[in-house]
C-alpha positions in Angstrom: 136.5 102.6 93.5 135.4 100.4 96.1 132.4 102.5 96.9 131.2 102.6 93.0 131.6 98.4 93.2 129.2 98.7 95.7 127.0 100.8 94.5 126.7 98.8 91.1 126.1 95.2 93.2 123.5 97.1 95.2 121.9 98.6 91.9 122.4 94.8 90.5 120.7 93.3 93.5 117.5 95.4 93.4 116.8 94.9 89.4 117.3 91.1 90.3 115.0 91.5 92.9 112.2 93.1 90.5 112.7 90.6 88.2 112.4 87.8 90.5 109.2 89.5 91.9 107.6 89.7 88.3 108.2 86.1 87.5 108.9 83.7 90.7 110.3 80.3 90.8 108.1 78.3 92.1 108.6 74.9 93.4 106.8 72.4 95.3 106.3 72.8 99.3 108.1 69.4 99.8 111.5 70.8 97.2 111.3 74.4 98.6 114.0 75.7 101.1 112.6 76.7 104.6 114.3 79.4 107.0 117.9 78.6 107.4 119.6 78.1 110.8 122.9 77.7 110.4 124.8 76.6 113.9 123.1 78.6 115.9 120.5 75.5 116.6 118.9 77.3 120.1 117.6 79.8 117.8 114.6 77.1 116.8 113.3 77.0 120.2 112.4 81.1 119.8 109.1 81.9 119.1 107.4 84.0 116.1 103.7 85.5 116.8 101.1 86.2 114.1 101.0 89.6 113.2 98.1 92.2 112.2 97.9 93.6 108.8 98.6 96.8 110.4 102.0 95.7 112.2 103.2 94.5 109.0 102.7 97.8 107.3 104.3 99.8 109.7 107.7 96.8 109.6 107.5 97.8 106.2 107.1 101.3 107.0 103.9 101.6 104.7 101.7 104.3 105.7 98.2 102.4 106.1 96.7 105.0 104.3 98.6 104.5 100.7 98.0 100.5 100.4 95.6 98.0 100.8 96.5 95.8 104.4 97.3 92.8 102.4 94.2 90.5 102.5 96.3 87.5 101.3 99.3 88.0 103.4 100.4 86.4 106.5 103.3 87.2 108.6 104.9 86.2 111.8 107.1 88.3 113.5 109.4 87.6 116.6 107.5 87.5 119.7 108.8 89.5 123.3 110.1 86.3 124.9 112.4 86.2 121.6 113.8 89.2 121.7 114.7 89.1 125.4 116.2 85.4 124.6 117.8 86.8 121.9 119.9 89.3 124.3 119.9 87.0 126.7 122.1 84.3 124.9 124.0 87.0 123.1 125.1 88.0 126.4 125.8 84.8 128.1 128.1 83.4 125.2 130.1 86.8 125.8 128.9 88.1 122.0 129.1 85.0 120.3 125.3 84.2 120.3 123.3 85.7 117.5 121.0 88.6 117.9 119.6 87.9 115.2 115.7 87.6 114.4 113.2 86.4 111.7 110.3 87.8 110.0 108.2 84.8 107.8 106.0 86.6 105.3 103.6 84.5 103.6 101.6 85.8 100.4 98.6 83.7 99.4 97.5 83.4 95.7 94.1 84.8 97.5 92.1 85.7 100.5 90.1 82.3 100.6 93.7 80.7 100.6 94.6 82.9 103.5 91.4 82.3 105.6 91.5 78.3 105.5 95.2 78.4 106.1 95.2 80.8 108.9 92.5 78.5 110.7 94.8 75.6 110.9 97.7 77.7 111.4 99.0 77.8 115.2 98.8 81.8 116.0 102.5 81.4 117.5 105.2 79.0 116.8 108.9 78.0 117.2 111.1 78.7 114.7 112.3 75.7 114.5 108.8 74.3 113.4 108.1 76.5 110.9 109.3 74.3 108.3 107.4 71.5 108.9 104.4 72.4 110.2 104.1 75.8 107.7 106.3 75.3 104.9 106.2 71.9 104.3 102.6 71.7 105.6 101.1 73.5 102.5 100.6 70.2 100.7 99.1 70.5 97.0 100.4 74.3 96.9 103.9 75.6 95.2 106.0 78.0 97.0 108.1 81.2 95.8 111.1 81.6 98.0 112.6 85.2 98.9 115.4 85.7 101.3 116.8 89.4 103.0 118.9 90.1 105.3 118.8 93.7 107.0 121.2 94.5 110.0 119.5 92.0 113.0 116.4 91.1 110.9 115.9 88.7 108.4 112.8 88.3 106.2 111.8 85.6 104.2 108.8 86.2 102.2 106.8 82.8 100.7 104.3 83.3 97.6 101.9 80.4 97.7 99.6 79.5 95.2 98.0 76.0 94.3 100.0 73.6 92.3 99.6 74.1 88.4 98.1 77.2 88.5 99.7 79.7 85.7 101.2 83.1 87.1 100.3 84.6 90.3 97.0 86.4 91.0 98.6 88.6 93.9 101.7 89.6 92.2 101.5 93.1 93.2 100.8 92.5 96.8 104.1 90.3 96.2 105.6 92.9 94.4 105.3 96.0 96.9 106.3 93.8 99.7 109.5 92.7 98.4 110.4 96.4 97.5 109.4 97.7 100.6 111.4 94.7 102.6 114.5 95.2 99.7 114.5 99.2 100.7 114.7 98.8 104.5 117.4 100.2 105.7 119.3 98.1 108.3 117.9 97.2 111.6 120.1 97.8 114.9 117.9 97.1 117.5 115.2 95.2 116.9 113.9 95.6 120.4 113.1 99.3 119.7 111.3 98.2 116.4 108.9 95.1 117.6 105.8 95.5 120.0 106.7 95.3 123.8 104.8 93.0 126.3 102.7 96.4 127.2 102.3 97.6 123.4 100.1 96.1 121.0 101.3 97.8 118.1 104.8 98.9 116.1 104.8 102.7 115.7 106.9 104.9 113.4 108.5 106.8 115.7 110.3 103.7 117.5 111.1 102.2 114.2 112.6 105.4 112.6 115.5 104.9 115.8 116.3 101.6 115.0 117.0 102.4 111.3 120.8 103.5 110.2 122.0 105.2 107.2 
């Protein structure tokens, strides 16, 4: 019984997710909610990197040859002094320290938006200033907020367009990434899945080990 109730809030959760994805609340950049914290406040000194088109596809384990790269999407992904940080406190507080990481995912209503954003956007930031300097920054523009949580990971993926502007012209670019995040499996390790200090790029192979059934 218990495994059916899960399987029908699972089944519940992904039509919820498509139907969010078709039509998005969006709000204002000043009334939207910004990546979430909760006690563990050392977590907002850790940085996030910009990442590639290609990176993204591969964390979304998207064969580059089946999609476009996104041309209005920017992401940030944890950078190598955050994971070892990560470990690092998780040890020193004897397990009580998250391990936890975040993954910002930022879909522009289009390329232009992307470009002009992207040159005033630092190409690594804390965590902890991604609010206000990212979020909150995008005066003039309303935000769609999405929000998943897989094993160590979690994602939260921002539609942006400009303010009174009807639908959203990238909806399937919004649409395949929120599948593809919503049908990850659960990460383990995230130090296996993100590029190390010697490797530019996230491959398959190191990804597929730190997936679990």
């Amino acid at each position: 019984m218990g495994e059916n109730e899960q399987k029908k809030k699972k089944q519940k959760h992904k039509h919820t997710d498509q139907k969010s994805s078709d039509h998005p609340a969006f709000k204002r950049s000043s009334d939207v909610k910004g990546i979430r914290f909760g006690s563990q406040f050392i977590v907002k000194s850790f940085t996030v990197r910009r990442a590639s088109s290609l990176q993204l596809s591969r964390l979304l384990r998207l064969a580059p040859s089946d999609h476009p790269l996104f041309p209005s999407t920017t992401a940030f992904i944890p950078t190598n002094f955050t994971i070892l940080a990560h470990h690092a406190w998780h040890t020193l507080t004897l397990g009580l320290g998250t391990k936890n990481s975040k993954v910002v995912v930022f879909v522009f209503e289009s390329e232009n938006m992307k470009l002009s954003v992207d040159r005033l956007w630092p190409s690594e930031i804390p965590l902890g200033e991604v609010n206000r300097k990212l979020v909150r920054g995008l005066n003039g523009c309303e935000i769609a907020r999405f929000k998943f949580r897989k094993g160590c990971i979690t994602f939260y993926v921002f539609a942006v367009r400009k303010v009174n502007v009807i639908g959203f012209s990238r909806a399937e670019d919004l649409r395949l990434i929120l599948q593809s995040v919503a049908s990850l499996k659960d990460f383990l390790d995230h130090t296996a899945m993100l590029a190390l200090p010697n490797q530019r790029t996230i491959n398959y192979s190191s990804q597929e080990a730190a997936m679990a059934h």
